[in-house]
C-alpha positions in Angstrom: 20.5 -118.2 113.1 19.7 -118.2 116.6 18.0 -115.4 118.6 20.5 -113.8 120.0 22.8 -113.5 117.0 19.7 -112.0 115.0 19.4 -109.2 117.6 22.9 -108.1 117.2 23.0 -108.3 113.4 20.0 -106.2 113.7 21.6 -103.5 116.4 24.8 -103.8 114.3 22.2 -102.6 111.0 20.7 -99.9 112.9 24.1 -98.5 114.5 25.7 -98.5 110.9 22.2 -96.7 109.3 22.5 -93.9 112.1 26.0 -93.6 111.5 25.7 -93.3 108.1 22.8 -90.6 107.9 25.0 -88.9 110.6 27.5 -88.7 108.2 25.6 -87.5 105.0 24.0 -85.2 106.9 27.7 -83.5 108.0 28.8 -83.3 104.5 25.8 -81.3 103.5 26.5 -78.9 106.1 30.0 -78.9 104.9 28.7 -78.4 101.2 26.3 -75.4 102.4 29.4 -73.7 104.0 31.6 -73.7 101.7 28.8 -72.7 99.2 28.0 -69.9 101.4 31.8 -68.8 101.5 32.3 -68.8 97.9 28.9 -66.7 97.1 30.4 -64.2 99.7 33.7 -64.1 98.7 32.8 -63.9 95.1 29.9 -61.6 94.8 29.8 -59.6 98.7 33.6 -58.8 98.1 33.3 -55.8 96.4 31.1 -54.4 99.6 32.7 -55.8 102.2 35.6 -54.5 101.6 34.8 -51.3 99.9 31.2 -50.3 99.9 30.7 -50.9 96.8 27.4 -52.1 95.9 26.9 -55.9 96.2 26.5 -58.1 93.4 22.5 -59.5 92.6 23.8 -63.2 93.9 25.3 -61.7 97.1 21.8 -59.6 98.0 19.8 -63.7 96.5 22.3 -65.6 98.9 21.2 -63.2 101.9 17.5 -63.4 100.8 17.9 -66.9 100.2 19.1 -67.8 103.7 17.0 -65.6 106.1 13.8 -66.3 104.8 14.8 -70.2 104.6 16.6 -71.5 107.5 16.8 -70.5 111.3 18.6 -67.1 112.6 21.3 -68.9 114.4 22.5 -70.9 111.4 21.8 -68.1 108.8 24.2 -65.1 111.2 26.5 -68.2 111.9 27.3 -69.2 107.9 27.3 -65.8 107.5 29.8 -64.3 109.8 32.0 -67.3 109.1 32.0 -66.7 105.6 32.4 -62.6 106.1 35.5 -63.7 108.3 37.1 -65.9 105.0 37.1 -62.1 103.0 40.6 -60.5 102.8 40.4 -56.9 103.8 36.8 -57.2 105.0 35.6 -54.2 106.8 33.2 -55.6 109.6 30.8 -51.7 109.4 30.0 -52.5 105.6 28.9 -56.3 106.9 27.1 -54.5 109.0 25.1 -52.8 106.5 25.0 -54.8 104.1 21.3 -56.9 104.5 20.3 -53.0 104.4 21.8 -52.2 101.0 20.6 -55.5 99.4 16.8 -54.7 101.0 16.8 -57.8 102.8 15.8 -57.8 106.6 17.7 -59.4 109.2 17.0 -61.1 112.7 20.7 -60.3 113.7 23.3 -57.7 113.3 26.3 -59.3 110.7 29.0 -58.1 113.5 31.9 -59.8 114.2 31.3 -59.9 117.9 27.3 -60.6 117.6 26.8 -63.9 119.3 24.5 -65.9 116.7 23.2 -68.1 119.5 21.0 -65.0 121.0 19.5 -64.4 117.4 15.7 -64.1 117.2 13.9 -67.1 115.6 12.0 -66.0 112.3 8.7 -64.8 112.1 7.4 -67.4 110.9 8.5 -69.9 113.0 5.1 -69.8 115.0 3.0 -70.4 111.9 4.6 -72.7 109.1 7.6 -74.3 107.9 9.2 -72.6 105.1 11.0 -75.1 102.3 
């Protein structure tokens, strides 16, 4: 094999590898959101749409993702998955992180953009798993 065809086999390898991790990585995000929707729409329901007190996995799946991932995607997956609830009323989304005890870097509003959300406190300090 000469030289130059070794150096395209091997750019060919790396293109399809980055390609590849590219494209696992987008079907866990897609397995996260959809997740995140069902959680909502199964056990946040019952609040969202008429104050009535949130299920134990709806208050975990809102614990669960603001002390484990960033602001921005937590109030993103979040208000997408709010949006998915038939009858929804946006003041009980608002609330809700209250109800369940859970502290929040952004307000669950329909309007809020997440992009301006606070990073968590403990991004200066450690990286949480």
């Amino acid at each position: 094999m000469s030289s130059a065809t070794h150096k395209t086999t091997s750019i060919v390898a790396i293109i399809v590898t980055i390609v590849a991790i590219t494209f696992a990585f987008s079907l866990v995000e897609a397995d996260v959101t959809a997740f995140v929707t069902k959680v909502v729409e199964l056990s946040c329901a019952p609040y969202l749409v008429n104050g009535t007190a949130p299920e134990c996995p709806c208050c975990t799946l809102l614990a669960t993702l603001d002390d484990r991932i960033d602001n921005t995607v937590a109030c993103s997956l979040l208000q997408s998955a709010v949006s998915t609830v038939a009858g929804r009323n946006w003041s009980y989304a608002k609330t809700i992180h209250n109800h369940c005890g859970v502290p929040a870097g952004y307000p669950l509003t329909k309007s809020f953009d997440c992009s301006l959300s606070p990073a968590p406190a403990y991004a200066d300090t450690e990286m949480r798993v």
